[in-house]
C-alpha positions in Angstrom: 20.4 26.4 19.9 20.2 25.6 23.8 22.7 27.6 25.9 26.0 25.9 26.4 26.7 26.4 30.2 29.2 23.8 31.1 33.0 25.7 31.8 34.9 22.4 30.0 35.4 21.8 26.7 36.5 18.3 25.2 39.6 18.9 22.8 40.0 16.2 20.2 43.3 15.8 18.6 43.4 14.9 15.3 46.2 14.8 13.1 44.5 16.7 9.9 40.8 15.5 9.7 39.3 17.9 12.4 36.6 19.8 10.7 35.7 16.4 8.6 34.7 15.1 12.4 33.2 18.2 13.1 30.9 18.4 10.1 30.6 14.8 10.2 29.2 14.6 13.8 27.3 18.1 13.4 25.0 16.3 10.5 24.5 13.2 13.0 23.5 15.5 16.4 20.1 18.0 16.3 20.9 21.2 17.8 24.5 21.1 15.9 26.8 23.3 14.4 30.6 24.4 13.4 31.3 27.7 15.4 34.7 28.4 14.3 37.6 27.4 12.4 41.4 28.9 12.5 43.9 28.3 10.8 47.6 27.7 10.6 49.5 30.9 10.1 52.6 30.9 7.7 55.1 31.9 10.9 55.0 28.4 12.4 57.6 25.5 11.5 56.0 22.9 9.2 54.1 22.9 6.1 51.0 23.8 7.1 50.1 27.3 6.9 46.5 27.8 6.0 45.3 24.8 6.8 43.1 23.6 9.3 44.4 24.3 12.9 41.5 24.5 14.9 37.6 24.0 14.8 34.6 25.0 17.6 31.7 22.7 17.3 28.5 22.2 19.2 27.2 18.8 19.6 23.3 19.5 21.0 23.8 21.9 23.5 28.1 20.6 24.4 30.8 22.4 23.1 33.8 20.6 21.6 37.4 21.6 20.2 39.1 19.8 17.4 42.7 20.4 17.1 44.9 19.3 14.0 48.1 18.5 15.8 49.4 15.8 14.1 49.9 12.4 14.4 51.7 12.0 17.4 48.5 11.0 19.2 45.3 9.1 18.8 42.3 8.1 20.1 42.0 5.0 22.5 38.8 3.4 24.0 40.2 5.5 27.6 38.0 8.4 26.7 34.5 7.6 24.8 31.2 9.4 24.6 28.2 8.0 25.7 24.7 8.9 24.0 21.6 8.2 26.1 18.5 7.3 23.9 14.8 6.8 24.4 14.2 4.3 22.1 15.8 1.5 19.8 15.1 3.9 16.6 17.2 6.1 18.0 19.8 3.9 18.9 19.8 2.1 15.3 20.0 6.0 14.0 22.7 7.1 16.0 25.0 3.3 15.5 24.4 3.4 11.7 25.3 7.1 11.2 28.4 7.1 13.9 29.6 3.3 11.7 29.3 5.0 8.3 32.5 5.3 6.1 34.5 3.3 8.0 33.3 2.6 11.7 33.9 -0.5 13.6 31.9 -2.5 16.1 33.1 -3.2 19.3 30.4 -4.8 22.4 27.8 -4.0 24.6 27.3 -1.0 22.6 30.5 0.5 21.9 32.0 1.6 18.5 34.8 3.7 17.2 33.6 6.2 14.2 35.7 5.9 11.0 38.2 8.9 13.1 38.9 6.4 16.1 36.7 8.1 18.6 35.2 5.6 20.5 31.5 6.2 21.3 28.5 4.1 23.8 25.1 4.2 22.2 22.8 2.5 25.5 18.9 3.3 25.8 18.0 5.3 28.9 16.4 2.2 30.8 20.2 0.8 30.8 21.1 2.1 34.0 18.0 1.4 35.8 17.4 -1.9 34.6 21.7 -2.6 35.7 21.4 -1.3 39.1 18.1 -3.0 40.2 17.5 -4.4 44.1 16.9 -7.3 42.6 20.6 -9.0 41.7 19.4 -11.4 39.8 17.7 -9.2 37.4 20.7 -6.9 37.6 22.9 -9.9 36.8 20.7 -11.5 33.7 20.6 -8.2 32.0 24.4 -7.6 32.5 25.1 -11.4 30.3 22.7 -10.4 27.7 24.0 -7.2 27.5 27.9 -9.2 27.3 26.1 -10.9 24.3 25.0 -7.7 22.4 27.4 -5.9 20.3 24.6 -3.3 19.3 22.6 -3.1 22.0 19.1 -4.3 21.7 16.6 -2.6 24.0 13.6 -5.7 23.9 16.3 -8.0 24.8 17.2 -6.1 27.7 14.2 -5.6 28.9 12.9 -9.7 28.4 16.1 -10.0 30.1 15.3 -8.0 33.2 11.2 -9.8 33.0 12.8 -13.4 32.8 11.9 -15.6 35.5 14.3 -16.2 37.8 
C-alpha cells in the first residue's frame, strides 16, 4: 500500500449506501482497501443503531470517508474526481467500471457512478495538448473534445496534428 501523506480527507455523504461505494470503488482502484467501518450506536435518535455510520477507505494511495447521514444531501457535479490515465485502455477500464449498475454519461469525459458521484476520466496528454502555444491547436482539441462524451485519446491527438 503506498503511504497516505496528504492531512485532508474527502468525506462523502451518503444517505445509507456508504460501504456499497466503498467496496464498489475499492474493486475498481489498485492499491485499494476498506480501513474501517463504525457503526451507529443504539443511544442516538432514529432507527439506525448498528448500521452503517461510517466507513475509511483508500483509493490508491488517498484516503476517503464515507458518512451515512441521510438524505438530506447529495452529490452535485460542484465536486468531482478526476483520474489521470496513460492510455485509452485505461480510460475504457476505468468509464466502464465507474458506469456499471447504474452510471450515467455526461461530456468531455464526465460521468456520475450509479451513487451520484460525479467523476472525469481524461488521458494524461489532456492538459498538455489544451494548453499548447500554439492556440489553434489548443482550440481544435478543445471542440473535439466538446464533441466526446467518452473521451477518445486518437481523436485528441489527430485533433492537436490537424493542419491548421
Amino acid at each position: 500500500m503506498p503511504k497516505l501523506n496528504s492531512k485532508i480527507t474527502p468525506c462523502l455523504w451518503f444517505d445509507r449506501e456508504a460501504l456499497a461505494a466503498a467496496e464498489f470503488y475499492c474493486a475498481i482502484f489498485p492499491n485499494s482497501r476498506v480501513t474501517d467501518v463504525s457503526r451507529y450506536p443504539e443511544n442516538l435518535p432514529g432507527d439506525r443503531a448498528g448500521e452503517v455510520l461510517t466507513v475509511v477507505f483508500e483509493l490508491d494511495g488517498q484516503r476517503f470517508r464515507g458518512l451515512n447521514g441521510g438524505p438530506q444531501f447529495t452529490f452535485s457535479e460542484a465536486i468531482s474526481f478526476e483520474i489521470e490515465v496513460e492510455t485509452q485502455g485505461e480510460l475504457d477500464r476505468y468509464w466502464d467500471a465507474l458506469l456499471a449498475d447504474g452510471g450515467v454519461e455526461s461530456q468531455c469525459g464526465w460521468l456520475k457512478d450509479r451513487f451520484g458521484l460525479s467523476w472525469q476520466v481524461v488521458p494524461k496528454q489532456l492538459g498538455e495538448l489544451m494548453t499548447s502555444e500554439d492556440k489553434a491547436k489548443a482550440g481544435r482539441v478543445a471542440a473535439a473534445m466538446m464533441q466526446m462524451v467518452k473521451l477518445d485519446i486518437a481523436a485528441l491527438e489527430a485533433a492537436a496534428a490537424a493542419a491548421g
